[in-house]
N, C-alpha and C positions, 0 to 999 in steps of 0.2 A: 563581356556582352557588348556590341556594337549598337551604335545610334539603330541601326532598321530593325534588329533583335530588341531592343529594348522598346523601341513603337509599339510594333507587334506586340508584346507584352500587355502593355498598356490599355489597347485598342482590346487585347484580351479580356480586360478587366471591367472596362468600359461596357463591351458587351453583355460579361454575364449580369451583370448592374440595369443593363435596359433589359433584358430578359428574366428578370427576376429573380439569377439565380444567387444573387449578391447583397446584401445591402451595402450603402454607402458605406460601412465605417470598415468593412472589408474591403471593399474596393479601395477606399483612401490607405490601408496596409496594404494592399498590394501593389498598388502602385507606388507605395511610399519605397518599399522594397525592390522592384525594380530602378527606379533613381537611385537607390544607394546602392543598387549592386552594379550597375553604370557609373558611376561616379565614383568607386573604388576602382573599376578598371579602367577608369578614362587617364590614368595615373600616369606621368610620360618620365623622362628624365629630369626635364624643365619644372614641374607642377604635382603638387602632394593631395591628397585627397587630408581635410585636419576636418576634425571637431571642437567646435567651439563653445566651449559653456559657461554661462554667468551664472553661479550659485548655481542650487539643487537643480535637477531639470537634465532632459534628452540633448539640449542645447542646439549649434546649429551646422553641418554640413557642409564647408566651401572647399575647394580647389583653388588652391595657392602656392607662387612659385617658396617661398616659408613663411614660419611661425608668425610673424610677423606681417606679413601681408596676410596670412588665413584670419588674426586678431581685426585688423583692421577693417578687411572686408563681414566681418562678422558684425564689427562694429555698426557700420553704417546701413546693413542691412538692417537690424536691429531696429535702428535708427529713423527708418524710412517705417517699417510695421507698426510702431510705437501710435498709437495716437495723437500723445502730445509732444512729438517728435522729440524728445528725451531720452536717448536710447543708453545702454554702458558707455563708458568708457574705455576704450580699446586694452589698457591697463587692465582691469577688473575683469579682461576674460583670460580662461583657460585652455591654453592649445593643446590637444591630442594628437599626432598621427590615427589615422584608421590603419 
């Protein structure tokens, strides 16, 4: 799926949501679903699409050129969502390939 294929998407979702024919928590699964079905094909030779998980949980979706830079950037995302800016430890997460 390309950046304007994936917009379109999106603007798809947005719509049925102003038109009623969505609630929000479908709309946030469909859009949640198009970013990841973009972001596994955004995949180049340079950069991986990885999952990142701290304990139980869906965990977190980044593009990274490896394992190690998808921990880190997980890391500090994390980090930044946190309230009390306390996020894991780049150690403490788990990297998947998608």
């Amino acid at each position: 799926m390309d950046r304007i294929s994936a917009l379109r998407n999106v603007e798809d979702a947005i719509r049925a949501f102003e038109d009623g024919d969505a609630d929000l928590a479908a709309t946030e699964r469909r859009v949640a679903t198009v970013l990841r079905t973009y972001a596994t094909e955004f995949e180049t030779p340079e950069r991986r699409t990885y999952r990142v998980v701290d304990g139980p949980g869906e965990g977190r979706v980044v593009v990274a050129a490896d394992p190690t830079e998808a921990r880190e950037r997980a890391a500090t995302l994390a980090t930044a969502a946190d309230d009390d800016g306390a996020g894991p430890a780049p150690s403490d997460l788990t990297v998947e390939p998608l």
